[in-house]
N, C-alpha and C positions, 0 to 999 in steps of 0.2 A: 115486750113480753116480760113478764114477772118470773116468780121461781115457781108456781103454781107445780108445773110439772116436774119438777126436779123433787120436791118436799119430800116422796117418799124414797128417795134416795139420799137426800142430804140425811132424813132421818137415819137411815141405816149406817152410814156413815160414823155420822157423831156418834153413835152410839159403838160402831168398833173403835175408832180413835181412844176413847174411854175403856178398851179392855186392853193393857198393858202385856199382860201375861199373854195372850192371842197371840198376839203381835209379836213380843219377843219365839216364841215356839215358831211363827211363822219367817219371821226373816232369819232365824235358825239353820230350818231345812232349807228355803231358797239359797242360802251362803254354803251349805253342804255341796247342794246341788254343782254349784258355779265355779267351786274349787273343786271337786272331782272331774268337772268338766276339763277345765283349766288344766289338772293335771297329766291327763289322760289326752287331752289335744299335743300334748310334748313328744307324743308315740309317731305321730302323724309327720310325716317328710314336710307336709303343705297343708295343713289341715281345709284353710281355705280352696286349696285346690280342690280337697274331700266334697268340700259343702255344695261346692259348684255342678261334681259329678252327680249330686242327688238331686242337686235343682233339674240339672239334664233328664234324669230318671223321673222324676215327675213332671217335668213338660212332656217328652214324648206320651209318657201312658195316658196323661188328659187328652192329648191331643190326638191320640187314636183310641179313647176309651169306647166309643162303639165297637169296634173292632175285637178288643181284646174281651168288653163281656161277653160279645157271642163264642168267641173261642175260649173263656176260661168257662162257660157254663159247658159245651159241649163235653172237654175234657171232662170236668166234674162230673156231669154224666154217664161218661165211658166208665168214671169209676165207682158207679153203684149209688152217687150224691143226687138227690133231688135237689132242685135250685130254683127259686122263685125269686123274680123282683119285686118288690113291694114299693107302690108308690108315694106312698108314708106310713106316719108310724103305725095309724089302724087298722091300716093293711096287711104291715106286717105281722102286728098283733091278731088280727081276725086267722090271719093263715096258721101261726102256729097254736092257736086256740084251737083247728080244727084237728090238727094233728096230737094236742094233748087228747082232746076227746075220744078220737079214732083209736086212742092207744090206752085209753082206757089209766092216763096218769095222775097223779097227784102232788108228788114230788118232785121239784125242781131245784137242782143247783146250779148257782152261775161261777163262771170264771168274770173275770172284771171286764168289762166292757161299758166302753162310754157312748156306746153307739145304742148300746140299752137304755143310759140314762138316756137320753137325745130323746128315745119316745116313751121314756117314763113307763120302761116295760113290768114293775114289778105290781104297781097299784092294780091294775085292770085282771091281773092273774089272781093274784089274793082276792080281790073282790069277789071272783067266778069262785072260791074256795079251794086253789092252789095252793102248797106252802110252798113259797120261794124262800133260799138260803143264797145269798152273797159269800162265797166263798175265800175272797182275798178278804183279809183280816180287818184293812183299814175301809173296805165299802160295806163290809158288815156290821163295822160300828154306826156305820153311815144309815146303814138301813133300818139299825135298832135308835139311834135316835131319831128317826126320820126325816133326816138329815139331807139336802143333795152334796155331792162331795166338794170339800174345801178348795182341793187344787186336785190337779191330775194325774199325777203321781204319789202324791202323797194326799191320798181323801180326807184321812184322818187327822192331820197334823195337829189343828188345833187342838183337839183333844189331851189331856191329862191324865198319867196316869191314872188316879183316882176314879176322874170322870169316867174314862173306861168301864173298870170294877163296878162304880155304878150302876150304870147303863146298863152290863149284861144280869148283874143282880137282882135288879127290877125288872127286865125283862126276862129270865130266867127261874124268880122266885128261888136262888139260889146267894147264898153270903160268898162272895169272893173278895178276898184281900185286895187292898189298893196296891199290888204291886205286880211287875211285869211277868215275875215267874207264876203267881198263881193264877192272872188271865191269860197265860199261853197255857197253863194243865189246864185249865178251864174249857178255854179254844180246842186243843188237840181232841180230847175228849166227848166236845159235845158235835164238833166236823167228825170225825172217824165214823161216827154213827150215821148222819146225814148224807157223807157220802156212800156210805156200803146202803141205803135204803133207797136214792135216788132213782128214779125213773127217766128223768132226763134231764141230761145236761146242758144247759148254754153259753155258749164262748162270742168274744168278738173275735175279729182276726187281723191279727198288725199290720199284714201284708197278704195281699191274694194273690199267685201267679197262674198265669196264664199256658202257659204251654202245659202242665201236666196238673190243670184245676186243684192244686194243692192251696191248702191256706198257710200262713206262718202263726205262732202263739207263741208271743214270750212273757214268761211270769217269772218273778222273783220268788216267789214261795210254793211252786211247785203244785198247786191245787189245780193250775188247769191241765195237768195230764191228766189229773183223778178224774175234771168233769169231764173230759171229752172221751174217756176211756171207760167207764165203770157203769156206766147207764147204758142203756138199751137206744136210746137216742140220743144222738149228739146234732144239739142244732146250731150251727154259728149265724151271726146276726151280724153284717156287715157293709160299712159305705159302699158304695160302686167303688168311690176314685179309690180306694184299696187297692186295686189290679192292676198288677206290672206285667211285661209281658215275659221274662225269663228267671231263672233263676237267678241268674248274674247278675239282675235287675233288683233281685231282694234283699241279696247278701250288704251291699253298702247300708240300704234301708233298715235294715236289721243290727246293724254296729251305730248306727247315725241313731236308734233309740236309746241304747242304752249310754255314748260317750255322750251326747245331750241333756237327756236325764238324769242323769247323776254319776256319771263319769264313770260306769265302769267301761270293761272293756266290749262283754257283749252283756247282753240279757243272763243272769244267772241258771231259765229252764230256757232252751230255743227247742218247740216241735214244728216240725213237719207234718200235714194232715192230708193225704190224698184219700177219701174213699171210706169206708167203713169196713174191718175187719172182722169176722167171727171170734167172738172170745169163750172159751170151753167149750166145743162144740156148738154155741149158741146162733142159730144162723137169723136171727132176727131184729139185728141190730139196724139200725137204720143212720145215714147221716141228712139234715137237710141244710140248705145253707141259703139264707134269706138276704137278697143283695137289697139296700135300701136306697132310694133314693130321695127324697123329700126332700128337696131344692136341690139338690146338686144338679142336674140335668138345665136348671135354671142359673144356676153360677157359674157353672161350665160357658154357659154365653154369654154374661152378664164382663167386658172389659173390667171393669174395678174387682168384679170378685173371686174371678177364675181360679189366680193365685191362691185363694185358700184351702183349693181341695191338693194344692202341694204339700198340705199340712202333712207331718206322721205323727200327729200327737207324741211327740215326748215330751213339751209342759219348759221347756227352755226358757221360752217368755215369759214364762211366770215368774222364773227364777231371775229374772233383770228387771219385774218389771217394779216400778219405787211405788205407785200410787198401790197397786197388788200389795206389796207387802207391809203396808200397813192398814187396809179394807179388807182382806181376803177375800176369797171366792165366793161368798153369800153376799155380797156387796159387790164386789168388779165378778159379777159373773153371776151366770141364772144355770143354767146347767154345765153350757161349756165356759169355766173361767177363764179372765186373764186376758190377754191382747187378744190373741187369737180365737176367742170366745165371743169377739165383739163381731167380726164379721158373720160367726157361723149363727151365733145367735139370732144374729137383723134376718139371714135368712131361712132358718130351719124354724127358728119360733116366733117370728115376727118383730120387727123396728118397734114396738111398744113394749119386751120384752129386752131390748137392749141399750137401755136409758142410760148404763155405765159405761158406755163408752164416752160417756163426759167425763170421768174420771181421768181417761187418758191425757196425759201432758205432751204428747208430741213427743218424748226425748228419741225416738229412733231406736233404744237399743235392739228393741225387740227384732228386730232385722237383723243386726248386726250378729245378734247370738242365736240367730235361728238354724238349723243346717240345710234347711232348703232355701234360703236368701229369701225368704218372703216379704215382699217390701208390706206387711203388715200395717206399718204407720199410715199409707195413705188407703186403703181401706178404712181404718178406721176413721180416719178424717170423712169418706165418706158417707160413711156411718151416721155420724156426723151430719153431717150435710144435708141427708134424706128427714134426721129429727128434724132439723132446723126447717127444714121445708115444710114440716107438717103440723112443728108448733111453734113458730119465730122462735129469734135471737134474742140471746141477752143482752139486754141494753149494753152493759159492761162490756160484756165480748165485741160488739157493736164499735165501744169507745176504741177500744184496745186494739184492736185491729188494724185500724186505720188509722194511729198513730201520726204518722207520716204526713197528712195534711193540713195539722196542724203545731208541727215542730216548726217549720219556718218561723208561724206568727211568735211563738214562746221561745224563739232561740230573740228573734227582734226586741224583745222586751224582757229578758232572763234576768236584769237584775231584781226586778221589780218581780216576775215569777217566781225566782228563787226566795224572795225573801217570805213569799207571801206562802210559800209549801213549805216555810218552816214554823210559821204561826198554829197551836192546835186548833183555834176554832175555825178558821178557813177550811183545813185537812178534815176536820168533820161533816163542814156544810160539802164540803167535797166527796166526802164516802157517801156521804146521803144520795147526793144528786147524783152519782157518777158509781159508787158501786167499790173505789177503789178505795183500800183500809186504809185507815186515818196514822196504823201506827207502821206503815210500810217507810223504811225512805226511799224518797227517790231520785234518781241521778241529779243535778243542776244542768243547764242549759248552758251553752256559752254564747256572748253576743259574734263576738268572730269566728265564724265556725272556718273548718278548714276547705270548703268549696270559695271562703271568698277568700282567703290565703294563697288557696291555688290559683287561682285568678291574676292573682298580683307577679306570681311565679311560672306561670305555665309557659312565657317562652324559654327562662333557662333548664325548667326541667325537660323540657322535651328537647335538646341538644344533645342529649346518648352521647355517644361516642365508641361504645364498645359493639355494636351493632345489637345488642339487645334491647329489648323494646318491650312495654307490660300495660298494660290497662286495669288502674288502681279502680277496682268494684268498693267504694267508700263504705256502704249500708250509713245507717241511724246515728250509733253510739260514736263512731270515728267522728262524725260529718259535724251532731250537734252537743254532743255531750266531753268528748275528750279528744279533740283534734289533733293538741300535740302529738297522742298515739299517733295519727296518718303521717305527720309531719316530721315525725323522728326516722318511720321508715322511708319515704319517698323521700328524703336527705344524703338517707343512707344509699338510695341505689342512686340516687344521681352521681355521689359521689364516685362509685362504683362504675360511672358510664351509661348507668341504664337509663335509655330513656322512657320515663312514665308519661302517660295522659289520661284524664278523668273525663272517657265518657260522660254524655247525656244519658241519667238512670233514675230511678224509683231505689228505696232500700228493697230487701228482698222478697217480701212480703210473708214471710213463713207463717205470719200472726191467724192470715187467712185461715192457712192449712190444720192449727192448731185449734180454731174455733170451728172447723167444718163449711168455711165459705170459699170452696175451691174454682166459683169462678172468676171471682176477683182473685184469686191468687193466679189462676191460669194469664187472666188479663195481666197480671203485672210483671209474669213470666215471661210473657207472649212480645213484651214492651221492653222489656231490660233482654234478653236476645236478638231484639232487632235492631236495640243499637249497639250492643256488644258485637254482633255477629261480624259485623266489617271491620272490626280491628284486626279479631282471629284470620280472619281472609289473608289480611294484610300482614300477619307474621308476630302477630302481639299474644304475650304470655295475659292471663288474666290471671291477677292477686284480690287477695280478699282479706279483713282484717278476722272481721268476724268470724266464727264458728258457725254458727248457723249461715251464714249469708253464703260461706266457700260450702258448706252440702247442700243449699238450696240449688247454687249453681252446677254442683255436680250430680246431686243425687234429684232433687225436686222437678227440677225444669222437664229435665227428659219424661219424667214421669208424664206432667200437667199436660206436656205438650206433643204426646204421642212418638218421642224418641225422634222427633223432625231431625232433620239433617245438623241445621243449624243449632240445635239443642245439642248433641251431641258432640257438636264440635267445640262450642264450650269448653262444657265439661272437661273432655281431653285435654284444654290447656288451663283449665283453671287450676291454681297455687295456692295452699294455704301462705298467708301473709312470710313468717316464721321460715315456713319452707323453704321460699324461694332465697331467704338471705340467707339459708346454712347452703344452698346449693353456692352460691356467690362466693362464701366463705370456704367451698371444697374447691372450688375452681380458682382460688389464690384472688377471687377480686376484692374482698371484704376480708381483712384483718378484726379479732376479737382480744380487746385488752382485759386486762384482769383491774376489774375496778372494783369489781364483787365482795362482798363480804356477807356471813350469815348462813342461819340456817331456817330454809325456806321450804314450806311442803307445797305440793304442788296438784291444781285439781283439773282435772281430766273434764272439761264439760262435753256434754252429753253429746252430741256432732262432731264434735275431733275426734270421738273413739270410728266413730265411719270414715276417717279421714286418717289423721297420724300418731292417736292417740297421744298427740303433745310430744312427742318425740326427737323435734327440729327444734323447739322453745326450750327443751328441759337441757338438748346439746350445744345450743345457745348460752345459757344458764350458766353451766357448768363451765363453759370455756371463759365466760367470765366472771368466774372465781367463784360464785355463790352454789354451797351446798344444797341442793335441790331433791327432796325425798316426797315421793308417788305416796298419797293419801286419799283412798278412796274406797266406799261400799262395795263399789264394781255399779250402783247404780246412779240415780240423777238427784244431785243434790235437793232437788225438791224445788228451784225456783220456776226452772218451766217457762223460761221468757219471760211472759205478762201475767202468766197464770198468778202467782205469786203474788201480783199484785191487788188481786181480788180480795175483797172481804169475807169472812164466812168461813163454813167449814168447806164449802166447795172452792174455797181459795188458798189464804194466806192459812186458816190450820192446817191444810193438807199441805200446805207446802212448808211449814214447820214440823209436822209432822213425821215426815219423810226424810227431812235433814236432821233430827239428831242423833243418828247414828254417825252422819259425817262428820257431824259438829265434836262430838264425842273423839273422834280419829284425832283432829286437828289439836283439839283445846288438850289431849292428855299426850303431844311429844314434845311440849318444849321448844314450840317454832318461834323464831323471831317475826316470819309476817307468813302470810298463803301468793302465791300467784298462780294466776289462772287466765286464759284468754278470752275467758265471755264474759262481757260485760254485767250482765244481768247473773251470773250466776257471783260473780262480785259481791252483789247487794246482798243476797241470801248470806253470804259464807261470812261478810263483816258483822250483820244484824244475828246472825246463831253464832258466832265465836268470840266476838270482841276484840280479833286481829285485823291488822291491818293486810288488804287485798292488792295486789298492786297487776298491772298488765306485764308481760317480759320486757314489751315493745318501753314502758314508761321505765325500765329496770336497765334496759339496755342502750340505752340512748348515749352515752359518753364513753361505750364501749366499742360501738361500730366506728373501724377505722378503714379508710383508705389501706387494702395492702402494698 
């Protein structure tokens, strides 16, 4: 398959990559975002304990969401709310088309709601000769430049001031200064009037509960009391999975938007909405409340997509995510942007509508910073999967995947490879045929990888002696490209007593999951657990060197493979590499000398943060002797595994891209080298800094002693 179908996204692309200023505004507020967050998580006894209880709060209500609609409509009912489901957007639109008509409206104001954009509720209104008013600030600029919004919190980010001024002065026929104070007298001014004129008002609703049909609304700027208050009708327009079934159930849901979204502590307006009051005597106010469904009742069943009506929209994942923050949301996104954007998109607007989720790199964080634990990443991979089902695979992705069957023949023959991947016209006729950029480097081969090392050694390492016992999960880069890494630690625990053995295994296959080809990755899940499984039986710790390879084995597998017994058991003993020698070192078996010197920053790659975020390597580190300083975006260096090693703007610029802001961290303190424990994120952090990268494992090797 060619790029045919990609073209008009690569265009879009390139062409944000090329707006500097965008891009700085946006990775701006995402860094706002992640450090309010960050700050605000410090309040929390357990924060992850937190994230867990909301995960909880969203499995049950999905999982009794028949239940609770018929009971949060009756309630509503009881109190004076008319309540219609609508089984997509024109339904809902047709519905409250009948009720502008009946009520004889004209005027409408909305509070922000994404559940509007979802059915592109403003076009079809204005068409009929409604005036529709977007009342938060930043979806009003949105809608004056007919715009869909940037990110989800912040719609308008990209925006300048200037642009603003523009925008309402052209639309307005009015001269407004390019500055913040005379487009807020501008705003105040020409809202006051819009709202005291309104006919009716429309809201989403953050949270619906169930036992007394109330809805929740939180706004930072105070305009959705005005709509849901000041108009004669107030109509809210909301998902199903919204409904929790107590109030107890809303209260987390309701702190989990706002310390997600930008760290504060709640939402700045939090209402409560049961019912429709009389305002001055006026007894004619109406409420209705339009529950939508439009796939959800279909992802509700759908195993891979369930999970994303655990969403609460607070836009977390945008704030982590690296490819997002240098595309923005009219690029990684069609209405709903951003990770999370990519499942709801495939299915509220159709998989031809969610082409960006090739964008996504795999790095995981999106999970990691979400507060319902949404394993979002393998969604997207399926996402993924269904494209690739309906318009083939890229050759490239094809190569790259499947790596693994052909490192044998290239480790047998590495002097002669290597020399030949340093030659440019080879590396060209290579990008041609194969896809992968000519000015990438890439790792060297070794002819003695360290499976035939072990080979030679495998009965004195398996003589233990301290009754511990581990099963070394090798993957790619230990095995064919830097062995001495494996060889430095499985030296170290034998010394230590441990006895190691290197199962019969595949590397881990994440490359699958990254391109959307989940069942070859399943298959090689399905393979490396069946023969890992009987060591765990048998009492064996599983290590791992790699980063990717130890979350494959603890986060991936159970996913692929339906949490099977034996997947799970795993996972429970699996060790990052690092780990298990600082446990060795608390438990008096491994002594750390000070052989260290320097000052070394250090990179977080994108799977240790689901793991230990480097935490056992950096106290590794420091015990011997070398200054070791955390240097990082908070997101993914940009190299993406293989990704990285593509051509093109859908490759290696996006993966430059993305990295010089870290490049920018490392090259301005004055490091003597970087370490970091992925391999691949290695290549990126040497080719964008000009320092030398090294593994801890290659750093520590004459420092692990016998205690």
């Amino acid at each position: 398959m060619g790029l045919e179908t990609y073209e008009p996204l690569i265009k879009q692309l390139k062409n944000m990559l090329g707006q500097k200023e965008r891009a700085a505004a946006l990775y701006a507020a995402m860094k706002r975002g992640r450090d309010g967050r960050a700050r605000t998580m410090q309040e929390f006894a357990d924060f992850n304990e937190y994230r867990h209880g909301i995960r909880k709060i969203k499995e049950r209500s999905i999982d009794n969401l028949d239940k609770l609609l018929e009971r949060f409509m009756e309630e509503a009912q009881k109190r004076g709310a008319h309540v219609y489901v609508a089984r997509d957007g024109p339904d809902a639109i047709s519905y409250i088309m009948n009720i502008l008509k009946q009520k004889q409206a004209r005027l409408i104001i909305k509070s922000k709601s994404l559940t509007s954009e979802e059915i592109e509720f403003n076009e079809p209104f204005e068409k009929a000769g409604y005036e529709v008013y977007e009342t938060d600030l930043g979806e009003w600029i949105m809608q004056v430049a007919r715009e869909k919004p940037f990110h989800l919190v912040f719609p308008a980010v990209h925006k300048t001031t200037p642009e603003v001024a523009e925008l309402f002065s052209r639309a307005y026929q009015k001269a407004i200064e390019g500055d913040i104070s005379a487009i807020m007298k501008f705003v105040r001014e020409t809202l006051r009037r819009i709202f005291l004129s309104a006919d009716v008002g429309v809201s989403g609703a953050n949270v619906a509960i169930a036992e007394n049909g109330a809805i929740v609304l939180e706004t930072n700027e105070g305009n959705g009391r005005l709509v849901t208050s000041i108009p004669k009708i107030h109509i809210v327009l909301m998902g199903m999975e919204k409904i929790v079934e107590r109030v107890e159930d809303a209260i987390p849901l309701i702190r989990g938007h706002a310390v997600s979204a930008t760290g504060q502590r709640t939402t700045t307006y939090v209402s409560i909405i049961a019912g429709r009051s009389p305002l001055a005597g006026d007894d004619g106010r109406e409420m209705h409340i339009v529950i939508l469904d439009n796939g959800r009742s279909r992802m509700r069943e759908d195993s891979w997509f369930r999970e994303a009506l655990y969403c609460i929209r607070c836009g977390a994942c945008m704030n982590i995510c690296a490819p997002y923050s240098v595309s923005g949301g009219h690029v990684f996104g069609y209405i709903y942007p951003g990770p999370i954007g990519i499942p709801w998109t495939a299915n509220v607007h159709g998989l031809d509508k969610a082409k960006f989720a090739h964008l996504c790199i795999s790095c995981g964080l999106c999970k990691e910073i979400c507060p319902a634990e949404i394993d979002i990443p393998m969604m997207i991979a399926r996402v993924k999967e269904l494209d690739v089902e309906k318009h083939g695979q890229l050759k490239v992705n094809r190569i790259l995947e499947s790596y693994e069957s052909y490192a044998p023949i290239l480790s047998s023959i590495a002097p002669l490879w290597n020399w030949l991947m340093r030659r440019g016209l080879v590396r060209a006729l290579m990008e041609k045929l194969t896809g992968i950029d000519r000015n990438r480097p890439l790792p060297e081969f070794k002819r003695n990888t360290f499976m035939k090392w072990y080979r030679r050694n495998a009965d004195r390492l398996r003589a233990g002696g301290s009754g511990k016992k581990v099963a070394l999960f090798v993957d790619f880069f230990a095995n064919y490209i830097e062995p001495q890494l494996a060889i430095t630690l499985v030296e170290a625990l034998a010394r230590a007593g441990v006895e190691v053995v290197v199962p019969e295994q595949k590397t881990s296959g994440y490359p699958y999951i990254l391109y959307g080809d989940l069942k070859e990755a399943e298959k090689v899940a399905r393979y490396n657990v069946e023969k890992l499984y009987p060591y765990v039986k048998d009492g064996y710790d599983i290590i791992s060197i790699e980063p990717t390879a130890t979350y494959s084995l603890r986060e991936s597998y159970p996913k692929l493979l339906n949490n099977s017994e034996e997947s799970l058991a795993i996972a429970s003993k699996t060790y990052e590499a690092l780990e298990y020698l600082w446990m060795l070192v608390q438990q008096g078996k491994i002594a750390v000398e000070k052989t260290l010197s320097g000052r070394a920053g250090f990179h977080i790659p994108c799977h240790e943060r689901g793991l230990s975020y480097g935490k056992y390597a950096i106290a590794l580190l420091r015990e011997a002797g070398l200054d070791v300083e955390i240097r990082e975006t908070g997101m993914c260096c940009g190299m993406a595994g293989t990704f990285g090693l593509k051509k093109g703007t859908l490759g290696i610029e996006l993966s430059l891209a993305i990295g010089e802001q870290l490049f920018k961290q490392f090259k301005d303190n004055n490091l003597d080298f970087i370490v970091t424990e992925s391999s691949v994120c290695k290549i990126q952090l040497e080719q964008g800094t000009g320092l030398q990268v090294f593994h801890p494992l290659k750093l520590l090797g004459d420092a692990l002693r016998v205690a």
